[in-house]
C-alpha positions as CSV (number, residue, x, y, z in Angstrom):
1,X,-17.0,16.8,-29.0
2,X,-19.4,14.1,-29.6
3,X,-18.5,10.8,-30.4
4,X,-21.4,10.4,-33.0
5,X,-21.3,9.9,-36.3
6,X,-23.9,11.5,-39.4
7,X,-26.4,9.0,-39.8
8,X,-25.2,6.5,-43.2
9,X,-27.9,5.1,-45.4
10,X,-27.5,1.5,-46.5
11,X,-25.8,2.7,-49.9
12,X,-24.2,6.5,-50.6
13,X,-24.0,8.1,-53.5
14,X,-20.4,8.0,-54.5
15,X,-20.4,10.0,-57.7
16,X,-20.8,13.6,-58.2
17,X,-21.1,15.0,-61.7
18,X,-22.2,18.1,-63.0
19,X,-23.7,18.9,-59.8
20,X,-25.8,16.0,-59.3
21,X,-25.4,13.0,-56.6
22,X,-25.8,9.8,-58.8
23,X,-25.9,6.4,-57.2
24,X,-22.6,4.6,-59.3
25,X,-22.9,0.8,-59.6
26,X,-20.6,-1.2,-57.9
27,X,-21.3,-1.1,-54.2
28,X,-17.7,-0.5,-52.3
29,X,-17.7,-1.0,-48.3
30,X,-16.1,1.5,-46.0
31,X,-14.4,-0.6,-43.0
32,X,-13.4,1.4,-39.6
33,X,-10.1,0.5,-39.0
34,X,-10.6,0.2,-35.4
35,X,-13.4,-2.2,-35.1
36,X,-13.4,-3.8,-38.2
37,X,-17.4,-3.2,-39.3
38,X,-19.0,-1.4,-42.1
39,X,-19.0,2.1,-41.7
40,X,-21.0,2.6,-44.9
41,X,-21.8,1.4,-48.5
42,X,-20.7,3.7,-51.1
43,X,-22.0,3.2,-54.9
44,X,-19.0,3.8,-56.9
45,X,-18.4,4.5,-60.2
46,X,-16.3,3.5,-63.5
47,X,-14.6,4.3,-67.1
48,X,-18.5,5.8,-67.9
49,X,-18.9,7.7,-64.5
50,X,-15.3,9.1,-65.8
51,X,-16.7,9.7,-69.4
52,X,-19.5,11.9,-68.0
53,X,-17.4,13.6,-65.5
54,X,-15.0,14.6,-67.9
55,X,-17.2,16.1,-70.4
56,X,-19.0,17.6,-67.7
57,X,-16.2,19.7,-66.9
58,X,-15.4,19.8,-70.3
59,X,-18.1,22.3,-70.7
60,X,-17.7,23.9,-67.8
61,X,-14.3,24.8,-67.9
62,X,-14.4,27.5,-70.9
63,X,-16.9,30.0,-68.1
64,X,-15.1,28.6,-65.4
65,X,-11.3,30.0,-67.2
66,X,-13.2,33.2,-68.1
67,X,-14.1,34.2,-64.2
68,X,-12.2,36.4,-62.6
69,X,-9.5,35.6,-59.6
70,X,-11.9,37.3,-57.5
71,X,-14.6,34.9,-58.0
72,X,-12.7,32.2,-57.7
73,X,-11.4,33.1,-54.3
74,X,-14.5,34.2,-53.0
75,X,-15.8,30.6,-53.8
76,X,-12.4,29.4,-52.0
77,X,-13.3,30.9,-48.7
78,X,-17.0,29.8,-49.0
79,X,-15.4,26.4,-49.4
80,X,-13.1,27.1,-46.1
81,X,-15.9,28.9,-44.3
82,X,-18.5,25.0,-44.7
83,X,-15.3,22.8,-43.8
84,X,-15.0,25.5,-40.6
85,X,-18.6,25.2,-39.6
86,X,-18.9,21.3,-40.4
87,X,-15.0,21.1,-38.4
88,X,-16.4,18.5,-35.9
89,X,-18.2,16.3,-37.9
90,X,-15.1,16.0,-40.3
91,X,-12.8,15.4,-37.5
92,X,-15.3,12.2,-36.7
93,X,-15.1,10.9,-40.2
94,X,-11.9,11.3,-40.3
95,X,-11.1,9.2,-37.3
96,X,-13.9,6.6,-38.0
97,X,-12.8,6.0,-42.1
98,X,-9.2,6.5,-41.3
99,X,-8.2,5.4,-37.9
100,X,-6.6,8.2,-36.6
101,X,-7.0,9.5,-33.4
102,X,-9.5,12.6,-33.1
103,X,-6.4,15.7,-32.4
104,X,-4.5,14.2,-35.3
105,X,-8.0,14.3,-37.4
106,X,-8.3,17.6,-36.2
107,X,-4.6,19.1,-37.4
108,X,-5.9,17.4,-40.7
109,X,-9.3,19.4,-40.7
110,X,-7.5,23.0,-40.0
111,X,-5.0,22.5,-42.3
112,X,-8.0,21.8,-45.1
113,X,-9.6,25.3,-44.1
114,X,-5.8,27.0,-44.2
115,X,-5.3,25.4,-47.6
116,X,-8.4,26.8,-49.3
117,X,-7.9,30.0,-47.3
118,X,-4.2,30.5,-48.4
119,X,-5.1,29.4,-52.0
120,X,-7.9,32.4,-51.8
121,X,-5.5,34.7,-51.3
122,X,-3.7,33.7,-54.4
123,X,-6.2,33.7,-56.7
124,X,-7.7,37.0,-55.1
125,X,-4.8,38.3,-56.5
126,X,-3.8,36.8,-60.2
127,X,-6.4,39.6,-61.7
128,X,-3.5,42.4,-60.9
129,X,-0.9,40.0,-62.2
130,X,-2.8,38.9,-65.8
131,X,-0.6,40.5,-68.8
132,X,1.8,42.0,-66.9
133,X,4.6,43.5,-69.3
134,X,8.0,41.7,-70.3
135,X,11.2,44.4,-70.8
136,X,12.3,43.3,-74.2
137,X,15.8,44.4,-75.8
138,X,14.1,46.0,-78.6
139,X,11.3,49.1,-78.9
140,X,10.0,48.2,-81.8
141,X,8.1,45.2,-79.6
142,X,5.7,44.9,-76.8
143,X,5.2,41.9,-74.7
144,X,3.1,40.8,-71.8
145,X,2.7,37.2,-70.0
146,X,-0.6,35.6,-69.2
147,X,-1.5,33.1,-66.8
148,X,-4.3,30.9,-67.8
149,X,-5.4,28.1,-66.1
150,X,-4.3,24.3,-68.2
151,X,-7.9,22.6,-68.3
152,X,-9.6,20.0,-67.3
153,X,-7.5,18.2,-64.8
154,X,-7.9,15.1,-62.9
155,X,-6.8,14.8,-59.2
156,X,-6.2,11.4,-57.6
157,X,-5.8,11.6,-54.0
158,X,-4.8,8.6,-51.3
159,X,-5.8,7.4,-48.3
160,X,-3.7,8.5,-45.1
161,X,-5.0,11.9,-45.1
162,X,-8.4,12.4,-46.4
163,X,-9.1,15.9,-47.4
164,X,-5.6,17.1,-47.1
165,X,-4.1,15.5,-50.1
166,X,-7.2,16.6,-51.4
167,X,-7.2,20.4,-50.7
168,X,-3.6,20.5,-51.5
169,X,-4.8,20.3,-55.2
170,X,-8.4,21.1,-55.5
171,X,-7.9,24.1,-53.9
172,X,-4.7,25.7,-56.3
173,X,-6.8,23.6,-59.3
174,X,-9.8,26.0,-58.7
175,X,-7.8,29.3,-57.5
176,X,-6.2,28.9,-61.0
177,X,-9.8,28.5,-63.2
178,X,-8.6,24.4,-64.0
179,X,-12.2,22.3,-64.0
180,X,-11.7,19.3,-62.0
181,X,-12.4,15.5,-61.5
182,X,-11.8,14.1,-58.1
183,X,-10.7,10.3,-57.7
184,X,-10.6,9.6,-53.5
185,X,-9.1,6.9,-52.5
186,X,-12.0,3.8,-52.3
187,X,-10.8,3.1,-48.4
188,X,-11.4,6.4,-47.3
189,X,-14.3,8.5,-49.7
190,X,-16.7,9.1,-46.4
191,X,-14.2,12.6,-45.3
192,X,-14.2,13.4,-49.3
193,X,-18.2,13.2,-50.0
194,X,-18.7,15.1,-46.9
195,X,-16.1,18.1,-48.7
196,X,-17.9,17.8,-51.7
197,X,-21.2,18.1,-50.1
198,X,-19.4,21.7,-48.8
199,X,-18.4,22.6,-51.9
200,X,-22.0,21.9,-53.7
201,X,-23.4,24.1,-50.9
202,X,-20.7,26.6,-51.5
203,X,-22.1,27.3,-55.2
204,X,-19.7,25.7,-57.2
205,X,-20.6,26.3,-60.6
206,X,-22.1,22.9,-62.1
207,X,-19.5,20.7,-63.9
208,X,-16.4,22.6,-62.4
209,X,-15.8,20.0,-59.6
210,X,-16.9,16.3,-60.2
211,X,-16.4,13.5,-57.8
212,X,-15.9,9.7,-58.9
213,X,-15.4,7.3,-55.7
214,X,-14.3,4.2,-57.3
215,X,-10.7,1.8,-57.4
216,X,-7.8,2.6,-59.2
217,X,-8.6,0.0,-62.4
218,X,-12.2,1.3,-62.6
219,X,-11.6,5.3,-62.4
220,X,-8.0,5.8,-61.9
221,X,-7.0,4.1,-65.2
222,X,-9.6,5.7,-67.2
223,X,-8.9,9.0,-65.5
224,X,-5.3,9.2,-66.0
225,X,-5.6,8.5,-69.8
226,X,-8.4,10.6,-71.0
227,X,-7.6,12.5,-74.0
228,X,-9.6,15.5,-72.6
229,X,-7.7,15.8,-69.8
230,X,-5.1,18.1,-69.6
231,X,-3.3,17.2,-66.8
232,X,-3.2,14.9,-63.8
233,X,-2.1,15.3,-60.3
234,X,-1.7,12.1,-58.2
235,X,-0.2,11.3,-54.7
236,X,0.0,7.3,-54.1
237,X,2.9,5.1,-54.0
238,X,5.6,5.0,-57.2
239,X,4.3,1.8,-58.2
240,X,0.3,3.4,-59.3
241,X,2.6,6.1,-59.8
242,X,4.0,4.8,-62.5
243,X,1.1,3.3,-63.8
244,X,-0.4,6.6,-64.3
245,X,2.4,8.5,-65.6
246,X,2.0,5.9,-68.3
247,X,-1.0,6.1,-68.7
248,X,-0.9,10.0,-69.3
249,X,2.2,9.7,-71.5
250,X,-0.4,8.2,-74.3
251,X,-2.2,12.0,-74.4
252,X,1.5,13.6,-73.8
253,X,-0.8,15.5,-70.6
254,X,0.7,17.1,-67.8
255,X,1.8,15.3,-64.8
256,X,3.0,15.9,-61.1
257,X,3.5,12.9,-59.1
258,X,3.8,13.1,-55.2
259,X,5.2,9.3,-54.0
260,X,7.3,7.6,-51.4
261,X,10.0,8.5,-49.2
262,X,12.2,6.8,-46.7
263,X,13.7,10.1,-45.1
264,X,15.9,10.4,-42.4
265,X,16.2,12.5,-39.0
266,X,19.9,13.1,-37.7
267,X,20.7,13.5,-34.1
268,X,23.8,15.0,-34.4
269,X,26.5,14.8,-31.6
270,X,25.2,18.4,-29.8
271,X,21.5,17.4,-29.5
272,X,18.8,17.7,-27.2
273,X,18.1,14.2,-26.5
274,X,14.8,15.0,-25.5
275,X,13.8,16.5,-27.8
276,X,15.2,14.3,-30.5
277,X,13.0,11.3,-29.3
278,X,9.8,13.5,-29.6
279,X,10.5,14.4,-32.9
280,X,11.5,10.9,-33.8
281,X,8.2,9.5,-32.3
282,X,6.4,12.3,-33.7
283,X,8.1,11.5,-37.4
284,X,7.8,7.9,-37.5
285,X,4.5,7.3,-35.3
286,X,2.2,9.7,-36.4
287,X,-0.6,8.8,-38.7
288,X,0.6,5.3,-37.2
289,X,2.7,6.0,-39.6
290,X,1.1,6.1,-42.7
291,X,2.9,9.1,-44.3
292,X,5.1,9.8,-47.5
293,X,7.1,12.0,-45.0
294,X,7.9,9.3,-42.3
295,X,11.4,9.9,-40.9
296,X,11.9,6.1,-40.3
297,X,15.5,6.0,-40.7
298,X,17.2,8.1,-37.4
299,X,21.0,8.6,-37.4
300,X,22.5,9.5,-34.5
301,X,26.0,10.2,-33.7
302,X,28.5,6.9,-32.1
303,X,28.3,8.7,-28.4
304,X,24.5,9.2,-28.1
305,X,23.3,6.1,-29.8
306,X,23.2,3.8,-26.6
307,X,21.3,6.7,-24.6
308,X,19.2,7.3,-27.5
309,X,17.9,4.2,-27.9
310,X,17.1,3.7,-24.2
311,X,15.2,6.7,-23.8
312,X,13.5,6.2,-27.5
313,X,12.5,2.4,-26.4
314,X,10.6,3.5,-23.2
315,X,8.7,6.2,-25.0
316,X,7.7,4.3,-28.1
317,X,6.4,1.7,-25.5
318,X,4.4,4.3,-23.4
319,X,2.5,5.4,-26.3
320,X,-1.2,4.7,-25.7
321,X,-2.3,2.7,-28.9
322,X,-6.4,2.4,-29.3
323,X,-10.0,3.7,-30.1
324,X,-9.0,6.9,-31.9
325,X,-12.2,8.2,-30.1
326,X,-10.7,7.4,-26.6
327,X,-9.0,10.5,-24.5
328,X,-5.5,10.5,-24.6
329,X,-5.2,7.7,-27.5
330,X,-1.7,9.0,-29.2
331,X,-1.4,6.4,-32.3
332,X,-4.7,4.5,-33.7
333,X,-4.9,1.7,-36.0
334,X,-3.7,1.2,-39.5
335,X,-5.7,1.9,-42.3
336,X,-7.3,-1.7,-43.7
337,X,-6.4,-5.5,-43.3
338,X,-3.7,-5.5,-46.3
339,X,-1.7,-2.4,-45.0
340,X,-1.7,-4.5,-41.2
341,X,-0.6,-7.2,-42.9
342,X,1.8,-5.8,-45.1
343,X,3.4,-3.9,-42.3
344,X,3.4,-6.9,-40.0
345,X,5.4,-8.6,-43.2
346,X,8.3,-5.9,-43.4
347,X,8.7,-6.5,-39.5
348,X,8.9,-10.7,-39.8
349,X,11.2,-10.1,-43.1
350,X,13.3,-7.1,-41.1
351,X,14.1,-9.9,-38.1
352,X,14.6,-12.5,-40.8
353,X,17.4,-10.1,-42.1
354,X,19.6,-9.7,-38.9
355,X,18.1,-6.1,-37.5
356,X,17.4,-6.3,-33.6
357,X,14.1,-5.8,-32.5
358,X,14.5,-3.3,-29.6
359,X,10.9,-2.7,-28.9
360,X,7.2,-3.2,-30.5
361,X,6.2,-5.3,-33.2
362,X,3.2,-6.6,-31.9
363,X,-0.6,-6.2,-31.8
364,X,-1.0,-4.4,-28.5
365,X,-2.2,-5.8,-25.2
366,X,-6.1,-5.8,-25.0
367,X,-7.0,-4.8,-28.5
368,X,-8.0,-8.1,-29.8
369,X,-10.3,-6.4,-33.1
370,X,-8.8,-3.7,-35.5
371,X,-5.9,-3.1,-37.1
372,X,-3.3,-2.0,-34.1
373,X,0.6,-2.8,-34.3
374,X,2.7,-1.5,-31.4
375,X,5.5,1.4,-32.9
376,X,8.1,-0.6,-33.3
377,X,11.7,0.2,-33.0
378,X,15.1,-1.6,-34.6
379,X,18.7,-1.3,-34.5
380,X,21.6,-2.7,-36.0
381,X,20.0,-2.6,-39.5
382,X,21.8,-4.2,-42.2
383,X,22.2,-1.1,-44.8
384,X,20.7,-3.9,-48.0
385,X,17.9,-4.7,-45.6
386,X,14.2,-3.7,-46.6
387,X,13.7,-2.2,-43.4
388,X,16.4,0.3,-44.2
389,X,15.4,1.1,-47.9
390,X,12.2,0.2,-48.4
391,X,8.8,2.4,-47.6
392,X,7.2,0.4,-44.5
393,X,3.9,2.7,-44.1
394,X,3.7,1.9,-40.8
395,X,5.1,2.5,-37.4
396,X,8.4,1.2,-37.8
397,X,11.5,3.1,-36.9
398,X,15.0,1.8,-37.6
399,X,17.9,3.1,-35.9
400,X,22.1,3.4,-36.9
401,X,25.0,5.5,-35.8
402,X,27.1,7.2,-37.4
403,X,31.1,8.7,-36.8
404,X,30.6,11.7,-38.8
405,X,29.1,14.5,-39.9
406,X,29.9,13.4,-43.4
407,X,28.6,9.8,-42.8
408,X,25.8,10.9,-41.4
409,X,25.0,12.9,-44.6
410,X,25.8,9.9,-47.0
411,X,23.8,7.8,-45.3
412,X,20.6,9.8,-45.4
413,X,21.3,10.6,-49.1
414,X,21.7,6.9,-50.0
415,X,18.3,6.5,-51.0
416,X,16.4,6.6,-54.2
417,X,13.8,8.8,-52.4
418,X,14.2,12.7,-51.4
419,X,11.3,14.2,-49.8
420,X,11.8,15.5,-46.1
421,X,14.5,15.1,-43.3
422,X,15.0,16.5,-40.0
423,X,18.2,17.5,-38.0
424,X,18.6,17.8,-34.2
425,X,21.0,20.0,-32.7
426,X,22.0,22.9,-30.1
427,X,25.1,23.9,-32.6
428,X,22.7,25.5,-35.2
429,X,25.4,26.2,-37.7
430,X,26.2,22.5,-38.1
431,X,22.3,21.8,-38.2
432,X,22.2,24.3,-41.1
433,X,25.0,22.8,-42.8
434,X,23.2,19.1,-42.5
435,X,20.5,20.7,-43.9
436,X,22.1,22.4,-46.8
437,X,23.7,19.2,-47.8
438,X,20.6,16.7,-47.7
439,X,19.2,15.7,-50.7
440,X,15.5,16.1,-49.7
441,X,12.5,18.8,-50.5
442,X,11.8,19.9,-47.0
443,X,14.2,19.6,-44.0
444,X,13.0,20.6,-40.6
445,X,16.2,21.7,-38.0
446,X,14.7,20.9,-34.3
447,X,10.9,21.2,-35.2
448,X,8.3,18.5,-35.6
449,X,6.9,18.0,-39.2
450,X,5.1,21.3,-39.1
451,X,3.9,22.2,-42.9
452,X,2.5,25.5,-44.1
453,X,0.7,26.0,-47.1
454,X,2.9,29.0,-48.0
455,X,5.7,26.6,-48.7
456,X,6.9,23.9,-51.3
457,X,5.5,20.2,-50.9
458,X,7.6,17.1,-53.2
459,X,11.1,16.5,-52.9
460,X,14.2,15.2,-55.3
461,X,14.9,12.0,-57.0
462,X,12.1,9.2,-56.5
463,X,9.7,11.4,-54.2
464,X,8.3,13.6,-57.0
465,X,7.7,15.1,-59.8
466,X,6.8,18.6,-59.4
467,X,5.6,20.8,-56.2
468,X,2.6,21.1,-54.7
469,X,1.8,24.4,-52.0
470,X,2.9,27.5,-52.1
471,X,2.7,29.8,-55.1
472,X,4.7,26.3,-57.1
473,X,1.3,24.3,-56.8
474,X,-0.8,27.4,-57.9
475,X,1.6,27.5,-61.0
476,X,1.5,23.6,-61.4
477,X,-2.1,24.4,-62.9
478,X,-1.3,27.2,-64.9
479,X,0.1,27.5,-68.5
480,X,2.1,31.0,-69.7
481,X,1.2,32.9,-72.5
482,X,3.6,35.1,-73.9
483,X,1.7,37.6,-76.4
484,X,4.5,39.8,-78.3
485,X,3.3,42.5,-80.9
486,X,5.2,44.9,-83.4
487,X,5.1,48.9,-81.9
């Protein structure tokens, strides 16, 4: 794979509308992580951009609603079929705008072509499904259900994985006949423009998808509170979260909210220990990090904990931290100056509150530009500490023990977040009964974080509001009919 990039010009057209490229207004720079320069200049829009957009699809959405599944899934896989052929230079922007290294960018790309693929399918097949009969206790009525899709909905998607977050709704948006405008995050659009460019090409009727690169204030805010929007999806963290389920709340719209976790992996007392350090590294050092789903907080039973944290120690300081673009880089750099420095804070404060620093913590050796942290491993974390309850985004892993099956549980319940958890153990029938008992959305038993668009993503509590995947996020954009008559 090359290590080139598309050629930029001096200032990209960050707003897509109707199915025109328009220039926006105020200029945003894109920053590479890993070398701290200017990727690109992106002209971004605001509350007008939005305006237009909205109307845009507006009017598209009635022909858009009235297509059949079919068509909508044939445009799906047209969609899937671009990101396939353009695979490589997505996997560079990725890296580039986001700092990851190139095989994580790459998981990231194939899952984008699954996604639309999988949501193909779906859609494909709602025509068989439309007014499908109810049974009704009485024959003097007929009934039948409908599926239609909600309108036009607004999709604000983050940072840490561009395109994913993105397909994860656009795709189920579109499968269900929902017109759409796209809010990427401002720090990494340069992944995003590149998709839209594939779904322009794709033949996306105009005004169906719009595209509004732009901050949270200038499009997010206006976004999340336009009357003629019907809904809104948005991953970010619970703070914006809140902001824009507020913001909806004056419309009474639709909302699903995909937000933080601090989620636990348990090495329970029959583990591999092996295999419970990969997955730990894995779950709290990949994406440097930067995930909703980070299993930051690992449990492991009284007996193993000394071993455990030997063995976890070396490896976390092994891992080769650099140029996502280098060979055999495992963890690149943090997404922007603030999250560096906002990470680097949690550390400080975390030392400041009694946890032992075992290993990491530190800009590595020899990488004097861009935003690189060493993973970073505690112990003996004080259970009020931020460290312990608090989402780091970053590659920071806390470690306690626990006497108990029981404890173990309560500890990784004892959180105002639910999304994922993971369980190591030989004795599968305890590792299923861990699982059973953990208040979280997805729990993985001896497997790394390994996702599939066929099932559920969002969890309990704090995490979410709503699901996204599966058939749940096709239905997220869907509103039922029921259409009873007199026989």
């Amino acid at each position: 794979m090359s290590n080139t990039l598309p050629p930029f010009t001096d200032t990209q057209a960050g707003v897509y509308i109707n199915g025109q490229w328009l220039p926006g207004g105020v200029e945003l720079e894109v920053v590479n992580p890993a070398t701290e320069t200017v990727l690109a200049r992106i002209g971004s829009g605001d509350a007008e951009h939005v305006e237009s957009a909205v109307l845009a699809a507006s009017q598209a959405f009635p022909g858009w609603a009235r297509s059949s599944g079919a068509e909508r899934g044939a445009l799906l896989r047209r969609i899937a079929e671009g990101v396939r052929e353009r695979r490589d230079t997505l996997i560079r922007l990725q890296s580039a705008n986001n700092g990851k290294p190139l095989f994580e960018a790459a998981i990231d790309v194939d899952d984008v072509i699954g996604t639309f693929e999988y949501y193909a399918g779906l859609a494909e097949g709602l025509d068989a499904r439309q007014d499908s009969p109810v049974e009704l206790p009485s024959e003097d009525f007929a009934a039948r259900l409908r599926r239609e899709p909600c309108g036009v909905v607004g999709l604000i998607v983050p940072w840490n994985f561009p395109m994913v977050t993105t397909a994860w709704k656009l795709a189920p948006a579109l499968a269900a006949g929902c017109a759409v405008v796209l809010k990427p995050s401002e720090v990494t659009p340069l992944p995003e423009l590149e998709l839209a460019r594939i779904i322009h090409d794709a033949g996306v009727p105009a005004g169906v998808f719009n595209l509004v690169c732009g901050t949270g204030l200038a499009v997010g805010a206006p976004l999340s509170s336009h009357p003629k929007v019907a809904k809104v999806s948005f991953t970010g963290s619970n703070a914006v979260g809140i902001q824009v389920m507020q913001r909806a709340a004056e419309t009474v719209k639709g909302i699903s909210l995909e937000l933080g976790g601090k989620s636990s992996l348990l090495v329970l007392e029959q583990a591999d220990l092996d295999l419970a350090v990969e997955l730990a590294c894995g779950g709290a050092f990949f994406n440097a990090g930067q995930m909703c789903s980070a299993t930051s907080r690992v449990l492991v039973a009284e007996p193993l904990v000394a071993d455990f944290l030997a063995r976890i120690s070396a490896r976390a300081a092994a891992i080769r931290v650099g140029d996502p673009f280098s060979e055999g880089v495992e963890m690149g750099a943090l997404v922007n100056q603030a999250q560096y420095q906002r990470v680097r804070g949690h550390i400080q404060r975390g030392i400041e509150s009694g946890a032992r620093l075992v290993c990491g913590g530190e800009r590595p050796a020899g990488l004097e530009r861009g935003f690189f942290l060493q993973p970073t491993v505690f112990s003996e974390v004080p259970k009020d500490s931020a460290l312990w309850n608090e989402e780091i985004f970053g590659p920071v892993l806390c470690v306690r023990s626990f006497a108990s099956e029981e404890e173990a549980i309560a500890l990784a319940n004892d959180s105002e977040f639910g999304l994922v958890a993971s369980v190591v153990s030989r004795d599968l029938d305890a590792a299923e009964r861990v699982a059973n008992a953990l208040q979280a959305g997805m729990v993985w038993i001896n497997s790394p974080q390994v996702i599939f668009p066929q099932t559920a993503w969002g969890g309990y509590k704090q995490s979410s509001i709503g699901r996204e995947l599966g058939p749940w996020g096709l239905a997220a954009f869907q509103e039922l009919k029921h259409v009873v008559r007199a026989v």
